[in-house]
PDB file of N, H, CA, C and O in Angstrom:
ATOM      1  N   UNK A   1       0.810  -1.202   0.000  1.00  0.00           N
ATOM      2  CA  UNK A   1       0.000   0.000   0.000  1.00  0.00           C
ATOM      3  C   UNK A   1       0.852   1.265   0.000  1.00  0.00           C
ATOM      4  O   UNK A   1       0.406   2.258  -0.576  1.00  0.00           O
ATOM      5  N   UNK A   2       2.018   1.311   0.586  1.00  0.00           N
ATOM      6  H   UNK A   2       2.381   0.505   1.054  1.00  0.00           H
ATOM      7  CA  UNK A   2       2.877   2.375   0.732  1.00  0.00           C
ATOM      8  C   UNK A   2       3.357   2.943  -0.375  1.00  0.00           C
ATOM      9  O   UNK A   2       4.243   2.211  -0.815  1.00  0.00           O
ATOM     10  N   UNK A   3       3.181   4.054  -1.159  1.00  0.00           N
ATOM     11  H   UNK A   3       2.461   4.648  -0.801  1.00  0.00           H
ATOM     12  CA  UNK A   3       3.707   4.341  -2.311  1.00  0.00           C
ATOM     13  C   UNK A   3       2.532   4.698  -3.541  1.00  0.00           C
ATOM     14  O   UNK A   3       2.668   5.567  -4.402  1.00  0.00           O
ATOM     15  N   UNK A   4       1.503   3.899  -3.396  1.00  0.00           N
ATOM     16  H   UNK A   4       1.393   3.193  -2.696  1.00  0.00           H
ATOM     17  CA  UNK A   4       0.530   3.940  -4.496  1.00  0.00           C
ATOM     18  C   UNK A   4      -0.391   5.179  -3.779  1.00  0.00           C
ATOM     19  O   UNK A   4      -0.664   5.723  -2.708  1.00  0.00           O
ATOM     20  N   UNK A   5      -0.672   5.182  -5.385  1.00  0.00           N
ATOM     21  H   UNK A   5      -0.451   4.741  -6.255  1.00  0.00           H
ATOM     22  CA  UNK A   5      -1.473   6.656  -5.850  1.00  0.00           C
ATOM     23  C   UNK A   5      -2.968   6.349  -5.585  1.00  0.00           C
ATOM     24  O   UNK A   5      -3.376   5.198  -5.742  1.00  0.00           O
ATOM     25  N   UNK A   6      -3.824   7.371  -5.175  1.00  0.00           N
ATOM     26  H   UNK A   6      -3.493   8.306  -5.047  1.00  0.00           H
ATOM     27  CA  UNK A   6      -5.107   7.469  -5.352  1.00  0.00           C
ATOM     28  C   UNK A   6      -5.431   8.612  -5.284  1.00  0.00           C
ATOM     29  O   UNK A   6      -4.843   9.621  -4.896  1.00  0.00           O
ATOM     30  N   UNK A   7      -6.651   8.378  -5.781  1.00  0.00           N
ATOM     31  H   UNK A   7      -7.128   7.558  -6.096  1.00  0.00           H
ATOM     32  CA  UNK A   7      -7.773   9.161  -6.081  1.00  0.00           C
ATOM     33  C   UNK A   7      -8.749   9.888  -4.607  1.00  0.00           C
ATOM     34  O   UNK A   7      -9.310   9.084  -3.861  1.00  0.00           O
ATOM     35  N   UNK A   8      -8.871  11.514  -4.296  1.00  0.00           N
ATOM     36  H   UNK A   8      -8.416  12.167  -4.901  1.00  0.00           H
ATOM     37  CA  UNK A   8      -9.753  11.882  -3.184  1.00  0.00           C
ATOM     38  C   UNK A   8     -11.154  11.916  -3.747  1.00  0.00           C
ATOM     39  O   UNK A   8     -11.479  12.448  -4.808  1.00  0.00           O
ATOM     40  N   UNK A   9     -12.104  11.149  -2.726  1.00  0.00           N
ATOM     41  H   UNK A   9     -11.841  10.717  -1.863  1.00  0.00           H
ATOM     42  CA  UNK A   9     -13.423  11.099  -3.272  1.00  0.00           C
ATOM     43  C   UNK A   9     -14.046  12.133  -2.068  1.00  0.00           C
ATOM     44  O   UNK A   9     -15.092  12.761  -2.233  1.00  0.00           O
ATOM     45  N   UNK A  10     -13.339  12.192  -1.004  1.00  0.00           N
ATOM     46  H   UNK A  10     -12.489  11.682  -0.869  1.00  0.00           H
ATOM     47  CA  UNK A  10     -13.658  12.475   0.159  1.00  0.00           C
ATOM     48  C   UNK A  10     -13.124  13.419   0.510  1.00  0.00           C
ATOM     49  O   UNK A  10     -12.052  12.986   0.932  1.00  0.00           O
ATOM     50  N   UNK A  11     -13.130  15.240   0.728  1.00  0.00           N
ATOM     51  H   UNK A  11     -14.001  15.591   0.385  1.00  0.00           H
ATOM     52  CA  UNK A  11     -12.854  15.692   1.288  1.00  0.00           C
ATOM     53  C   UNK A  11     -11.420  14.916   2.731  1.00  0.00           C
ATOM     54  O   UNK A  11     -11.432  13.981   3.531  1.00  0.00           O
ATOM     55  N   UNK A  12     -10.838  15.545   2.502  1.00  0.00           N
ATOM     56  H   UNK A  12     -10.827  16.305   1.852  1.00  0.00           H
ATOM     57  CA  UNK A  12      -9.459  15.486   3.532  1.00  0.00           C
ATOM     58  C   UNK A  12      -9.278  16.713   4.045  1.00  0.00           C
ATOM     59  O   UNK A  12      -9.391  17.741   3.376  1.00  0.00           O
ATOM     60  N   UNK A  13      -8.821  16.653   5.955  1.00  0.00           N
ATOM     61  H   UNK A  13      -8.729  15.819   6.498  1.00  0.00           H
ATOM     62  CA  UNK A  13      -8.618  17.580   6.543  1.00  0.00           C
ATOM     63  C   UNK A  13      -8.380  17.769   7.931  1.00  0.00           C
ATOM     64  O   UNK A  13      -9.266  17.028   8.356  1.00  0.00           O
ATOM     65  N   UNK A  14      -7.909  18.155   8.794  1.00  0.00           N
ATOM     66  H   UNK A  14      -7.189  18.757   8.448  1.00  0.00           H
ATOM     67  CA  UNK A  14      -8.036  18.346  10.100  1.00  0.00           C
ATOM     68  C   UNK A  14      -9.275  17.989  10.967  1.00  0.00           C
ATOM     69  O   UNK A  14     -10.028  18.938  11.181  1.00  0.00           O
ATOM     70  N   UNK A  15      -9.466  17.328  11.262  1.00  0.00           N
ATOM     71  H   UNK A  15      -8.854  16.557  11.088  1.00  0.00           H
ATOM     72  CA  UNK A  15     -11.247  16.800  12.264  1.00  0.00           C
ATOM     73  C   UNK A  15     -11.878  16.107  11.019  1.00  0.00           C
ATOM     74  O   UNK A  15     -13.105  16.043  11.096  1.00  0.00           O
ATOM     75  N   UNK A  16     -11.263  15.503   9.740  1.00  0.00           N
ATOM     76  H   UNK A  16     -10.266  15.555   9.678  1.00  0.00           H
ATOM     77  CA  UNK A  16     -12.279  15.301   8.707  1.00  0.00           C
ATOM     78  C   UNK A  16     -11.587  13.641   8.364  1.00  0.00           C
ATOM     79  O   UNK A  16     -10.406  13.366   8.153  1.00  0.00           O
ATOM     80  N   UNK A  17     -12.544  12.894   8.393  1.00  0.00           N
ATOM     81  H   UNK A  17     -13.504  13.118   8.564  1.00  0.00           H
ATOM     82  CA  UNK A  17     -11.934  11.424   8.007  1.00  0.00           C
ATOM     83  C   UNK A  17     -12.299  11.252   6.238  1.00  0.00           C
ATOM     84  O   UNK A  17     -13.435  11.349   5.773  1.00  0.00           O
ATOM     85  N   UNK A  18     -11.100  10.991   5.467  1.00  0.00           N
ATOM     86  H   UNK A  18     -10.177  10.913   5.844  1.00  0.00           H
ATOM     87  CA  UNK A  18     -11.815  11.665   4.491  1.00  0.00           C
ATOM     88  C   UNK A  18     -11.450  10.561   3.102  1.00  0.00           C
ATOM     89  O   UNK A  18     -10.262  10.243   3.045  1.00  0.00           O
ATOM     90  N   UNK A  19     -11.949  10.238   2.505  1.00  0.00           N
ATOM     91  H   UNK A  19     -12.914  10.497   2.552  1.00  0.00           H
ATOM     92  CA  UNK A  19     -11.688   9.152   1.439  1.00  0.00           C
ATOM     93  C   UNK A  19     -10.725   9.040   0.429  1.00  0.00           C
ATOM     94  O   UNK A  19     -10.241  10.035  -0.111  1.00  0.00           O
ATOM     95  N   UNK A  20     -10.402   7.833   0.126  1.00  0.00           N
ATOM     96  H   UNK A  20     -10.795   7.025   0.565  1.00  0.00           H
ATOM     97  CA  UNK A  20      -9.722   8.044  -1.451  1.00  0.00           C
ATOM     98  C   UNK A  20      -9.834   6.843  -2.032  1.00  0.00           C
ATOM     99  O   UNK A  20      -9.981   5.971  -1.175  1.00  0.00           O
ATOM    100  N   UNK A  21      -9.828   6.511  -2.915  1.00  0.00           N
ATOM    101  H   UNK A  21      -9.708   7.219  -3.610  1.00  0.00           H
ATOM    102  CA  UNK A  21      -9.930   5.334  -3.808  1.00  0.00           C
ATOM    103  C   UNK A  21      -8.589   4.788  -4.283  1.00  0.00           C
ATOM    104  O   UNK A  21      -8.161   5.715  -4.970  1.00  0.00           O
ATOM    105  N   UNK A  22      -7.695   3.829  -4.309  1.00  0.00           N
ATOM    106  H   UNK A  22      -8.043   3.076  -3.751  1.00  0.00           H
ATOM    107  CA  UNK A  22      -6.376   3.577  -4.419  1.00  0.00           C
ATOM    108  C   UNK A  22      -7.027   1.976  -5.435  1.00  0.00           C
ATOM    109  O   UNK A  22      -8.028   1.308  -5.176  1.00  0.00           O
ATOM    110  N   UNK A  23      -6.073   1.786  -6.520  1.00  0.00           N
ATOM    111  H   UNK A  23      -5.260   2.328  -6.730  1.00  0.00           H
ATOM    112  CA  UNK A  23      -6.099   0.524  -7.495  1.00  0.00           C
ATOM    113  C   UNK A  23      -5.145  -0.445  -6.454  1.00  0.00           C
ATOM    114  O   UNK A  23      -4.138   0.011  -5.911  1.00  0.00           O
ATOM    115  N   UNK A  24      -5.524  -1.581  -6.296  1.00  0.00           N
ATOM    116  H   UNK A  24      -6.342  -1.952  -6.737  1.00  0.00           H
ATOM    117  CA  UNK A  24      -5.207  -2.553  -5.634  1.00  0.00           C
ATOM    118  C   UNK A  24      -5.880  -4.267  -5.704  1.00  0.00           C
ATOM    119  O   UNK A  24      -7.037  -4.687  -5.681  1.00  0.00           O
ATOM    120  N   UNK A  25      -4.830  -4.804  -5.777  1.00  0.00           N
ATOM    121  H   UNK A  25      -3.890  -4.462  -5.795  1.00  0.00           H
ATOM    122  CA  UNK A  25      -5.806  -6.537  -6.154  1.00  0.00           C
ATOM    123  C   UNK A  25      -6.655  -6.794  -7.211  1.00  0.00           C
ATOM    124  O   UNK A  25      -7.584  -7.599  -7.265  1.00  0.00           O
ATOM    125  N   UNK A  26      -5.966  -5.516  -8.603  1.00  0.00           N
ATOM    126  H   UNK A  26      -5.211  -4.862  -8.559  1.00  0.00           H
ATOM    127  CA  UNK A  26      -6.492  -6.082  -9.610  1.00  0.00           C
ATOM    128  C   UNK A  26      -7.905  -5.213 -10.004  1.00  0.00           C
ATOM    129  O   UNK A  26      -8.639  -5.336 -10.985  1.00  0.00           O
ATOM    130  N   UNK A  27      -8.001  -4.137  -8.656  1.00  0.00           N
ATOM    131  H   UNK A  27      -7.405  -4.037  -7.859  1.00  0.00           H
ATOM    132  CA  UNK A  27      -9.409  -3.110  -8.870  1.00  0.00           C
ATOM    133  C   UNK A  27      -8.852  -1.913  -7.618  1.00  0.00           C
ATOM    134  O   UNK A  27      -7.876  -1.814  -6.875  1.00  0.00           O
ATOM    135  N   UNK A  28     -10.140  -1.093  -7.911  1.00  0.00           N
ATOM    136  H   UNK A  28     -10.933  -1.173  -8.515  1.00  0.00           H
ATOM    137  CA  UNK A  28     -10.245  -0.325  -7.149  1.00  0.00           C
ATOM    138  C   UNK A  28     -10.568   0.027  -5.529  1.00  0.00           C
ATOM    139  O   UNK A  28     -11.770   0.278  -5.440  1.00  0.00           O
ATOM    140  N   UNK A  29     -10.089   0.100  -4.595  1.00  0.00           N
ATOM    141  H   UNK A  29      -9.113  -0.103  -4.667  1.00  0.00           H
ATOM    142  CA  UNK A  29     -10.923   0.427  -3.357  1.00  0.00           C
ATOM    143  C   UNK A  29     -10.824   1.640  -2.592  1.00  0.00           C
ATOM    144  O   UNK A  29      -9.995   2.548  -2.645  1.00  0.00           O
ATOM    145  N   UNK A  30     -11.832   1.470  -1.873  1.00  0.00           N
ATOM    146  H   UNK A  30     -12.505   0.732  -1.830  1.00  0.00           H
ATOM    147  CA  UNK A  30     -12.138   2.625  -0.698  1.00  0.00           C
ATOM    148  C   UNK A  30     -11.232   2.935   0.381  1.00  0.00           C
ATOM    149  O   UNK A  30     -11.129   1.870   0.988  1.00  0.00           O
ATOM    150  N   UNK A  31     -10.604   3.695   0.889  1.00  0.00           N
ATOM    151  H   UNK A  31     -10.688   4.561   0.396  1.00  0.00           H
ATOM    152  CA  UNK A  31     -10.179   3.577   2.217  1.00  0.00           C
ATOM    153  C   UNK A  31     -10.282   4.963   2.912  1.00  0.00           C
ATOM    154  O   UNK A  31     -10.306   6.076   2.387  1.00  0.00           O
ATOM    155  N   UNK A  32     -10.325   4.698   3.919  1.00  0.00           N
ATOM    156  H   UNK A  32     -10.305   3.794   4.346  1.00  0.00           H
ATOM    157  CA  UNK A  32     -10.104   6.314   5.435  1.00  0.00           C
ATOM    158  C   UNK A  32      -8.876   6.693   5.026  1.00  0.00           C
ATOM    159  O   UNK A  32      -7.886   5.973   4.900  1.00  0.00           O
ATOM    160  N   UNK A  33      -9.012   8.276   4.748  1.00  0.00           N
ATOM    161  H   UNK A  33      -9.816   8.861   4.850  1.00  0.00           H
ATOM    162  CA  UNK A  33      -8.163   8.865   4.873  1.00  0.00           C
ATOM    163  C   UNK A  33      -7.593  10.240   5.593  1.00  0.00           C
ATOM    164  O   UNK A  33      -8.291  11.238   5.414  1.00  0.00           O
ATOM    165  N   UNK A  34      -6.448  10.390   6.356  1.00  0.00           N
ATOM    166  H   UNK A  34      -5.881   9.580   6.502  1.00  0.00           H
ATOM    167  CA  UNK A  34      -6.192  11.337   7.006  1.00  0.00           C
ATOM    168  C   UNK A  34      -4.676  11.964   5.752  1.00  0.00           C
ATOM    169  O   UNK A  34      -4.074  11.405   4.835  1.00  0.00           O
ATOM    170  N   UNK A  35      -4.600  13.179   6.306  1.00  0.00           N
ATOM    171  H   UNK A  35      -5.089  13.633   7.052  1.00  0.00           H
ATOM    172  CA  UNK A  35      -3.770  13.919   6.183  1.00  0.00           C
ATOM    173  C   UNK A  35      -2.390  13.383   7.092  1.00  0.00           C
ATOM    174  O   UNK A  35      -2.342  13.213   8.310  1.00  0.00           O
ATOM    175  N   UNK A  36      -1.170  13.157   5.962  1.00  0.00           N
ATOM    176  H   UNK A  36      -1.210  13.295   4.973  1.00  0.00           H
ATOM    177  CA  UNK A  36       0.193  13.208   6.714  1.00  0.00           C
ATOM    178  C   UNK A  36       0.811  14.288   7.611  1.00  0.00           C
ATOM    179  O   UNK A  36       1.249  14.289   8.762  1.00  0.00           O
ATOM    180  N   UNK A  37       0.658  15.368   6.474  1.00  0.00           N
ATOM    181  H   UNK A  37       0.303  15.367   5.540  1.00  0.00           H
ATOM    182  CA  UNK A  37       0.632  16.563   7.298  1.00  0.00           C
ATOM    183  C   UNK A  37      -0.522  17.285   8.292  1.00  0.00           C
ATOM    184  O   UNK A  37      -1.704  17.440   7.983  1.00  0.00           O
ATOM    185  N   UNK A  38      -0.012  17.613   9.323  1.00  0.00           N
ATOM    186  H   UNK A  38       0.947  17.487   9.574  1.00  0.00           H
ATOM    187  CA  UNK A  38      -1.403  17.475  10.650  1.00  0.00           C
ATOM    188  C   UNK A  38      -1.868  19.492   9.609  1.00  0.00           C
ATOM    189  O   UNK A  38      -1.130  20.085   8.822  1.00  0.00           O
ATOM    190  N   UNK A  39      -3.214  19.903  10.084  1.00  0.00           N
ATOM    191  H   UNK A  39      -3.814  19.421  10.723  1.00  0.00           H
ATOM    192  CA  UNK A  39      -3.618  21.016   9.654  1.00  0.00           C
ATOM    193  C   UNK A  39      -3.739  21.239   7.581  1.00  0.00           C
ATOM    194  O   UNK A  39      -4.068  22.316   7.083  1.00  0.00           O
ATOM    195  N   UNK A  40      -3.365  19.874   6.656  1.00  0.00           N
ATOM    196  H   UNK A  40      -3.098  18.999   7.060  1.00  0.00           H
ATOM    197  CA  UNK A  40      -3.342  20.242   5.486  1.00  0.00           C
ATOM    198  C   UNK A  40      -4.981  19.876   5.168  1.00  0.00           C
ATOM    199  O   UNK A  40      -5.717  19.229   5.913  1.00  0.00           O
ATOM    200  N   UNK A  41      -5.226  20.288   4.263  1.00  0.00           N
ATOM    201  H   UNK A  41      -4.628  20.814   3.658  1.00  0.00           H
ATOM    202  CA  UNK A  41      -6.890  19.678   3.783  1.00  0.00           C
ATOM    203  C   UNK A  41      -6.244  19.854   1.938  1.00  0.00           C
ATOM    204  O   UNK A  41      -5.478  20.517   1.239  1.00  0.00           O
ATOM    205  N   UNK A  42      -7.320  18.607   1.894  1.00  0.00           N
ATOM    206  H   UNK A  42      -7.942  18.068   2.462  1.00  0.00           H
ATOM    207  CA  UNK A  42      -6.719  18.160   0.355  1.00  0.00           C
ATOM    208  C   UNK A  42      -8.208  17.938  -0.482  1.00  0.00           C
ATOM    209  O   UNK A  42      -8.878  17.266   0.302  1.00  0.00           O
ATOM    210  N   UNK A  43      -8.673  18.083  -1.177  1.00  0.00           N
ATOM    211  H   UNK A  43      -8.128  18.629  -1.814  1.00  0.00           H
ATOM    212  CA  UNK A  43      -9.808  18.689  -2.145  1.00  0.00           C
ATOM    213  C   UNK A  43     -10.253  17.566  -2.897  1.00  0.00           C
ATOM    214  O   UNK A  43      -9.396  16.693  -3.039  1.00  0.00           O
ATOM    215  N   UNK A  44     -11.143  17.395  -3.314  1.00  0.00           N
ATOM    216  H   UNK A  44     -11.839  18.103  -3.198  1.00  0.00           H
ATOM    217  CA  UNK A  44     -11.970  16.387  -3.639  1.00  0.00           C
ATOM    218  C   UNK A  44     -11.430  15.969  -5.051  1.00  0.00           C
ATOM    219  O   UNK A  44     -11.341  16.999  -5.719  1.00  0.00           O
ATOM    220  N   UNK A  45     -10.962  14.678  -5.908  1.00  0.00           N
ATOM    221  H   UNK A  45     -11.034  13.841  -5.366  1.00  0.00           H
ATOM    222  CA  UNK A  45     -10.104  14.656  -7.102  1.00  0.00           C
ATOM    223  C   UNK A  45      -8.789  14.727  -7.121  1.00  0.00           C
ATOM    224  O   UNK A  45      -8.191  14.178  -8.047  1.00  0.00           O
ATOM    225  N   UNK A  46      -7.961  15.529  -5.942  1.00  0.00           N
ATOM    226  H   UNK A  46      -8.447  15.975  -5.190  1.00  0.00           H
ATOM    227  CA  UNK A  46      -6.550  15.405  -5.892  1.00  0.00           C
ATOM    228  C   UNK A  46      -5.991  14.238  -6.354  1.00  0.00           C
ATOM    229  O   UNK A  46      -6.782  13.304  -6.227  1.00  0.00           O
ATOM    230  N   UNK A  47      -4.883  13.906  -6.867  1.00  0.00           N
ATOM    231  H   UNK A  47      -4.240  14.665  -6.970  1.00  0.00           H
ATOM    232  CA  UNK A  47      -4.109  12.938  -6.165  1.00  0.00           C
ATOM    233  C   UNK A  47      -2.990  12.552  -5.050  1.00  0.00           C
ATOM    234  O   UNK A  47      -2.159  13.397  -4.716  1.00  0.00           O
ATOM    235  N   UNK A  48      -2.994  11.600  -4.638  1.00  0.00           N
ATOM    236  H   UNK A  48      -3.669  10.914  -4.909  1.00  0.00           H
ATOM    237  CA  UNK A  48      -2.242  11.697  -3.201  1.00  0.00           C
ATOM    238  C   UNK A  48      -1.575   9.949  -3.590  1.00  0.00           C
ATOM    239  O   UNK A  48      -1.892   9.097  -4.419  1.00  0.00           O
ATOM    240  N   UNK A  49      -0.368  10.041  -2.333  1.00  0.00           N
ATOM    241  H   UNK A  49      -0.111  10.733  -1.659  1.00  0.00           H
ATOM    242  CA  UNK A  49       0.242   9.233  -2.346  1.00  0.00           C
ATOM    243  C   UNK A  49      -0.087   8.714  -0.987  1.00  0.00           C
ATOM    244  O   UNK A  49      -0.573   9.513  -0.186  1.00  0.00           O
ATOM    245  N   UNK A  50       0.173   7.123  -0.521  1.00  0.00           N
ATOM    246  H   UNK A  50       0.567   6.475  -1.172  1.00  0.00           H
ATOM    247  CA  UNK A  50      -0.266   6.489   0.779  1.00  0.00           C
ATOM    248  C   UNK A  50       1.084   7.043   1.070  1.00  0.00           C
ATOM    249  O   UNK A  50       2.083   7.029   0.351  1.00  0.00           O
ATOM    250  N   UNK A  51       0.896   7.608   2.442  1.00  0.00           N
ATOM    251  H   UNK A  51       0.084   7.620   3.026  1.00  0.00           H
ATOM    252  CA  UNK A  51       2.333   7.287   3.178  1.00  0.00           C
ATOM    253  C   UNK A  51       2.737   6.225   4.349  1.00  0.00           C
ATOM    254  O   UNK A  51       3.892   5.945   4.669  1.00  0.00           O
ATOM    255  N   UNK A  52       1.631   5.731   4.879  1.00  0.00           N
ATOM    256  H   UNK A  52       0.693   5.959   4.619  1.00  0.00           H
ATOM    257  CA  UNK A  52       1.127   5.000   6.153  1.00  0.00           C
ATOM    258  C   UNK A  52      -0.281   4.363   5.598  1.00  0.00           C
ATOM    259  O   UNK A  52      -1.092   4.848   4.809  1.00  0.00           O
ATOM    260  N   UNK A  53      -0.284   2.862   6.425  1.00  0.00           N
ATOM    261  H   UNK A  53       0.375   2.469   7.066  1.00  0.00           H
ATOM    262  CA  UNK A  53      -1.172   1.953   5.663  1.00  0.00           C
ATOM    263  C   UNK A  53      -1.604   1.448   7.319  1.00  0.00           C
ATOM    264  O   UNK A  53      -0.659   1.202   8.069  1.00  0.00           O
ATOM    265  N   UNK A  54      -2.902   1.314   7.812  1.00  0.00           N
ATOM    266  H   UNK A  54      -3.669   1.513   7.203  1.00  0.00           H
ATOM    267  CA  UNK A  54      -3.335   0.963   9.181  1.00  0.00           C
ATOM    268  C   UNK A  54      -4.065   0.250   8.219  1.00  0.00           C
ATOM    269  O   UNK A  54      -4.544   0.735   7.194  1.00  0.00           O
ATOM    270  N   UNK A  55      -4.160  -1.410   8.737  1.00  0.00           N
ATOM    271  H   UNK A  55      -3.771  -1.804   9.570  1.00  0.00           H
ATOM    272  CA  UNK A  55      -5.055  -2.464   8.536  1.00  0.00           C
ATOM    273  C   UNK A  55      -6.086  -2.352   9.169  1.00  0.00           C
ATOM    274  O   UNK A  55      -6.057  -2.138  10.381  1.00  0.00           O
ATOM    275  N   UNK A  56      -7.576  -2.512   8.270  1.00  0.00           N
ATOM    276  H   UNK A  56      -7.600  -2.686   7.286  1.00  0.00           H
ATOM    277  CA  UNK A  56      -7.834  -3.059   7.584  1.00  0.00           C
ATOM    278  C   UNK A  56      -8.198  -1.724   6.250  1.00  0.00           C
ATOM    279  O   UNK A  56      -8.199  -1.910   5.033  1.00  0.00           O
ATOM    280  N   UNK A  57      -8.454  -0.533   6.926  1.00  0.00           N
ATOM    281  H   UNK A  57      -8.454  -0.382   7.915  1.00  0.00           H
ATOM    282  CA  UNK A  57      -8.749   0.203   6.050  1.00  0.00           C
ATOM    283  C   UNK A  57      -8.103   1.927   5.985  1.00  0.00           C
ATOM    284  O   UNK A  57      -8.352   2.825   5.182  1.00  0.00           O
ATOM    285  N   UNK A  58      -7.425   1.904   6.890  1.00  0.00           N
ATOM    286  H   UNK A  58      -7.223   1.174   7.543  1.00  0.00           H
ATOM    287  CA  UNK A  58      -6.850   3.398   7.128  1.00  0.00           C
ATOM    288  C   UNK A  58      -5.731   4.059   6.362  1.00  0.00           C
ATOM    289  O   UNK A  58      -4.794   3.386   6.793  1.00  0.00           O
ATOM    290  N   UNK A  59      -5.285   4.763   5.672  1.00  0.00           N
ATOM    291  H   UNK A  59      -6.046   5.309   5.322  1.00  0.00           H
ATOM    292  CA  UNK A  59      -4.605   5.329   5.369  1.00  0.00           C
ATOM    293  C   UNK A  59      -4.167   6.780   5.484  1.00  0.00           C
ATOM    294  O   UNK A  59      -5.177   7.446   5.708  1.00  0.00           O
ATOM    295  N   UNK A  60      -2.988   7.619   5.419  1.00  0.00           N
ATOM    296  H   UNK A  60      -2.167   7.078   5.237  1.00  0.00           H
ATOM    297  CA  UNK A  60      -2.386   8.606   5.639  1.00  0.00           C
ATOM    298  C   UNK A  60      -1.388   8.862   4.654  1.00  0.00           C
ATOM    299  O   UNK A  60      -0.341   8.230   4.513  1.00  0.00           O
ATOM    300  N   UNK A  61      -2.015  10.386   3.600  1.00  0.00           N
ATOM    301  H   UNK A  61      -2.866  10.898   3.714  1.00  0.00           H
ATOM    302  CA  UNK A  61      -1.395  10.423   2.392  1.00  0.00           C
ATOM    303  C   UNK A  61      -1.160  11.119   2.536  1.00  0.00           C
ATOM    304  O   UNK A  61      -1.224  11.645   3.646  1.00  0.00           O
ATOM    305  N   UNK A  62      -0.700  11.653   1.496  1.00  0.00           N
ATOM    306  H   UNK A  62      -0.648  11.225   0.594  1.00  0.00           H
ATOM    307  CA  UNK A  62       0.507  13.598   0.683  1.00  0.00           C
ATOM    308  C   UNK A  62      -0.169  13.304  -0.157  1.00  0.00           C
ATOM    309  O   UNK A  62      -0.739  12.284  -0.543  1.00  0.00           O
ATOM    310  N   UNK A  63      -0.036  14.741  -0.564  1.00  0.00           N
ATOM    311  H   UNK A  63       0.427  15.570  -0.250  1.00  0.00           H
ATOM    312  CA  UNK A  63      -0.488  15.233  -2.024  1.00  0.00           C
ATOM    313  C   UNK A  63       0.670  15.051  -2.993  1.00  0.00           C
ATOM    314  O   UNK A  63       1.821  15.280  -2.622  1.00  0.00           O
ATOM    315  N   UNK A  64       0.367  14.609  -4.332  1.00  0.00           N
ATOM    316  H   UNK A  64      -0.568  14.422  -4.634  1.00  0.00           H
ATOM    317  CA  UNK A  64       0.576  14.265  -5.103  1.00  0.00           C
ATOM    318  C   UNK A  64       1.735  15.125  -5.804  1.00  0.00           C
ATOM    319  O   UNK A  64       1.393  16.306  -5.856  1.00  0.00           O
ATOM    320  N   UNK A  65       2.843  14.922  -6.289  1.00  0.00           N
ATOM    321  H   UNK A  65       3.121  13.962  -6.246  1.00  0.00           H
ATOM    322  CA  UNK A  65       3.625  16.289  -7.188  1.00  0.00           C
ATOM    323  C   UNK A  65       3.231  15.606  -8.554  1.00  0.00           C
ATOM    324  O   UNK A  65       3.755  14.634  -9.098  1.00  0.00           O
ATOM    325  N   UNK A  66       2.322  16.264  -8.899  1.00  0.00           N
ATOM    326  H   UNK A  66       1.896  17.054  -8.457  1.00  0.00           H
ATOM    327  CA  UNK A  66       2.066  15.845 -10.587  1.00  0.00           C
ATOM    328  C   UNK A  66       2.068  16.817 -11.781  1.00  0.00           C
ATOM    329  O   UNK A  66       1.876  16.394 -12.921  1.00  0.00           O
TER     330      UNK A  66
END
């Protein structure tokens, strides 16, 4: 999970648990997402990178340099 790109479906932000969609196992999935950086909010469509992967569904991304 560490490294791959997804997609924000979900608002991201400070107090905000917030989505993204990441390609994995051949498809797409859902997961929780927080901000790496504490206070950033990241916009709905961004792309972001996982930086931190909490089983079964959590993740903690950056924004994307694209």
């Amino acid at each position: 999970m560490v490294g791959k790109q997804g997609r924000v479906t979900g608002k991201i932000g400070p107090g905000l648990v917030g989505e993204v969609m990441v390609p994995i196992r051949g498809g797409v999935e859902a997961f929780y997402a927080h901000p790496s950086v504490p206070d950033e909010e990241i916009s709905v469509g961004s792309i972001v990178i996982v930086v931190e992967y909490f089983a079964p569904r959590t993740v903690y991304v950056a924004r994307a340099l694209v």
